[in-house]
ROLOSE-551421 format. One record per residue (C-alpha): x, y, z negated; residue number from 0; residue in one letter. Coordinates in Angstrom, 1 decimal, padded with zeros to 4 digits. Layout:
- X;Y;Z;NUM;A
...
//
This chain:
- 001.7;021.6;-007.8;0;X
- 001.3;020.8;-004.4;1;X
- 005.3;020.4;-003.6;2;X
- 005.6;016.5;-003.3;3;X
- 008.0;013.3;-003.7;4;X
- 007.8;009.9;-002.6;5;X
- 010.0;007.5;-005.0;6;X
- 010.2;004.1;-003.9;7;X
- 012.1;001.6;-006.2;8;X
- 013.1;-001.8;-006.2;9;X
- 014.8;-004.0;-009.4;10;X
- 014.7;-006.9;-011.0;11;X
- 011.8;-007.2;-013.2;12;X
- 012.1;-006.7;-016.7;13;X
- 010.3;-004.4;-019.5;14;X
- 011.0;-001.0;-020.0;15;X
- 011.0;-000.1;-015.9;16;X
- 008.0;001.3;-016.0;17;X
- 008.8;003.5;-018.9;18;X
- 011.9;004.6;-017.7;19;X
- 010.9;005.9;-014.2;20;X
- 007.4;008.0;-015.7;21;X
- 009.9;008.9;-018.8;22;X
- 012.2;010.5;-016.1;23;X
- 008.7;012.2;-013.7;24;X
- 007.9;013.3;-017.3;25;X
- 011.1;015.1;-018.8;26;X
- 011.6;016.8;-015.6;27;X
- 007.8;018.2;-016.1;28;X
- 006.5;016.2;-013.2;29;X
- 003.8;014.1;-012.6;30;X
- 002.8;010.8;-011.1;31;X
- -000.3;011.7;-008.6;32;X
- -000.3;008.0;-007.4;33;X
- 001.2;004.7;-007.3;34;X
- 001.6;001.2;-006.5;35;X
- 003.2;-000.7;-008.7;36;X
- 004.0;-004.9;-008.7;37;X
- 006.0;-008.0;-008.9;38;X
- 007.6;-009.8;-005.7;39;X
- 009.4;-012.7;-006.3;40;X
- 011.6;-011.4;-009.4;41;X
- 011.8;-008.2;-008.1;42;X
- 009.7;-004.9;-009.2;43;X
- 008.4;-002.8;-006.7;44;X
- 007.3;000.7;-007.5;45;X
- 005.8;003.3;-005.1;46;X
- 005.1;006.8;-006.6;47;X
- 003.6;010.2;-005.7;48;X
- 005.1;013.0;-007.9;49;X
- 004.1;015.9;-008.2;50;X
- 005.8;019.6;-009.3;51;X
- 007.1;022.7;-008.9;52;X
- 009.9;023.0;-006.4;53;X
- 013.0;023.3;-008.8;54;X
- 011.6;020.4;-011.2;55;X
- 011.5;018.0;-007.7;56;X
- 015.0;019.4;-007.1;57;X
- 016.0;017.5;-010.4;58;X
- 014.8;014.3;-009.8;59;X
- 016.6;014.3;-006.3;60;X
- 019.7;015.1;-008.0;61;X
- 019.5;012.4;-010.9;62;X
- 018.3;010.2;-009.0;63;X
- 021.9;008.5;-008.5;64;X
- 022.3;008.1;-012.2;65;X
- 018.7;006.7;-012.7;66;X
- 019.2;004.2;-010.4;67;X
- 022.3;003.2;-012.6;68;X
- 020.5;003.6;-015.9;69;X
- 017.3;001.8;-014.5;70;X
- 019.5;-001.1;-012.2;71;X
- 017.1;-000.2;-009.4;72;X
- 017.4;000.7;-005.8;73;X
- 015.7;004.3;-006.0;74;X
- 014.8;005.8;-002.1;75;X
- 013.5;009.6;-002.7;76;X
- 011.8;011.7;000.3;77;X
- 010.0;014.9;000.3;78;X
- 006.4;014.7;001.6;79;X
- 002.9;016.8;002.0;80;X
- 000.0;017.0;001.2;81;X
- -002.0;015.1;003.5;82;X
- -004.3;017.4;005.9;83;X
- -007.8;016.2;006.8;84;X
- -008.0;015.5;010.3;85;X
- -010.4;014.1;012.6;86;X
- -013.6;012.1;012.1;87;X
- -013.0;009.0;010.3;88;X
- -015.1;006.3;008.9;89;X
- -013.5;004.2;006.1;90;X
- -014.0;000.9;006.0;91;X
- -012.6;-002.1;004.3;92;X
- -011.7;-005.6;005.7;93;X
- -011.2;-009.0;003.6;94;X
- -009.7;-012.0;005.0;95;X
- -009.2;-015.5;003.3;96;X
- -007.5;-018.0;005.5;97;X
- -004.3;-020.9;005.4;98;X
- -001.5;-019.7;004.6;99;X
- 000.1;-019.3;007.6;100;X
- 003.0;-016.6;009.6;101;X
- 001.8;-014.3;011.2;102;X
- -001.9;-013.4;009.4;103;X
- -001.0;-009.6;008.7;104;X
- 000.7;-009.4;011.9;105;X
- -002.5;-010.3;013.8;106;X
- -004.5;-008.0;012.0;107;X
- -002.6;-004.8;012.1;108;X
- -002.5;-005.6;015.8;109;X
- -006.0;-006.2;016.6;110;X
- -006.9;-002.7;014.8;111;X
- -003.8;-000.6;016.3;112;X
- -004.3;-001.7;019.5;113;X
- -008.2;000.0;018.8;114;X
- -006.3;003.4;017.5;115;X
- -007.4;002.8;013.7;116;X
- -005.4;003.4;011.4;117;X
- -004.8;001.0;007.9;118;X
- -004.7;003.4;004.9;119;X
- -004.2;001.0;002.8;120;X
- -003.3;-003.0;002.4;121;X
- -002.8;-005.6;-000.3;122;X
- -001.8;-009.7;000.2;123;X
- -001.6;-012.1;-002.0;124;X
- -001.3;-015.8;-001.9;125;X
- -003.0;-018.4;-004.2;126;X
- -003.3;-022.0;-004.3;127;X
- -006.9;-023.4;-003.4;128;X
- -008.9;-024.8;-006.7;129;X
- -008.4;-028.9;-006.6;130;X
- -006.9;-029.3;-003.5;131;X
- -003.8;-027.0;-004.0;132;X
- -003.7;-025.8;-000.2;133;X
- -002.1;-022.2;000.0;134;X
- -004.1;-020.0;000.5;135;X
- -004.0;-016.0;001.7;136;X
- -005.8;-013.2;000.8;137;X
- -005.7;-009.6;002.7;138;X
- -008.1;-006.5;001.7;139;X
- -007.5;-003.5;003.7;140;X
- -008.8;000.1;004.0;141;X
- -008.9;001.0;007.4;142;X
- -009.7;004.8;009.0;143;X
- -012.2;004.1;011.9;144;X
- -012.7;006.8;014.4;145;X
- -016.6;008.3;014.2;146;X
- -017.2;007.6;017.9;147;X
- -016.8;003.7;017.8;148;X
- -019.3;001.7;017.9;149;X
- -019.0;-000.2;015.1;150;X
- -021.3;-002.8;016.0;151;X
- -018.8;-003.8;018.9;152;X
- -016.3;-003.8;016.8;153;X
- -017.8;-006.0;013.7;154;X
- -018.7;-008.3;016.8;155;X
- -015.0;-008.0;018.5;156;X
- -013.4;-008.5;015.2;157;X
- -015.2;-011.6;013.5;158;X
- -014.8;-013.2;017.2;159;X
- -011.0;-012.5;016.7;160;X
- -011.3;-014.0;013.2;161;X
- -012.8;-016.9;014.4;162;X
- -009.9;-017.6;017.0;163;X
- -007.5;-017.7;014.5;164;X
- -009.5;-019.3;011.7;165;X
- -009.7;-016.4;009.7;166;X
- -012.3;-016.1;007.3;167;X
- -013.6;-012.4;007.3;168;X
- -015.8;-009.7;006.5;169;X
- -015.8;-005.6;007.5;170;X
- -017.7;-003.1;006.0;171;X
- -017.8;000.4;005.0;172;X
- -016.4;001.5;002.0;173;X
- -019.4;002.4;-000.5;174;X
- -018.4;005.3;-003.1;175;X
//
């Protein structure tokens, strides 16, 4: 099973969509390797990692146009593979709490391209502070840091950086 889809979908939330796009992986003897899966604004956003056999990925490119009818969702199919292991990467994660304020991802994914390493993975979210109500932000990312930095200069570039922009922040490696 290592031929591969990725299915992105967007709808308005409701019940059932969740049912109705593993129901379809399912019937077509698939199956959902991974996913991301949540609620923006009214909208549902679904990201999904099928796996099959060549002919049964075939079949879910080719309904996808009446799926996307049946499910009233914006359904965006490409082929992908299996990630190959290359080079010598650290994984870390990073956590920042700041104001909510433009431009706080923006920063970030800056400050660690500009370095060469690479964000696997990254989640926001946006709350409102206990008593006072101030928005709030929260980011948590999984970065890929190359073996041959050193990480203390980094920890020390990156917290200064935090501190410029008021950015409350920790970075670690990723235990387990």
């Amino acid at each position: 099973m290592s031929n591969q889809l990725v299915i992105a979908a967007v709808g308005n939330d409701r019940p059932g969509l969740v049912d109705g796009l593993s129901g379809w992986v399912t019937d077509n003897d698939c199956n959902i390797a991974d996913s991301r899966m949540m609620v923006l604004g009214g909208e549902f956003a679904v990201l999904l990692l099928v796996t099959g056999k060549w002919n049964n990925l075939v079949k879910i490119e080719d309904q996808a146009g009446q799926m996307q009818d049946k499910l009233g969702m914006t359904l965006n199919i490409k082929r992908t593979e299996m990630k190959q292991p290359g080079g010598d990467f650290l994984p870390y994660g990073v956590d920042v709490v700041a104001l909510d304020h433009p431009g706080i991802v923006h920063n970030l994914a800056n400050f660690f391209s500009q370095r060469s390493i690479n964000i696997q993975d990254l989640s926001t979210s946006g709350y409102s502070a206990a008593h006072t109500g101030t928005p709030m932000f929260t980011v948590h990312m999984t970065l890929d840091v190359p073996a041959d930095t050193h990480i203390a200069s980094l920890r020390e570039e990156f917290m200064e950086f935090c501190d410029r922009l008021n950015l409350d922040a920790i970075i670690e490696p990723v235990k387990g």
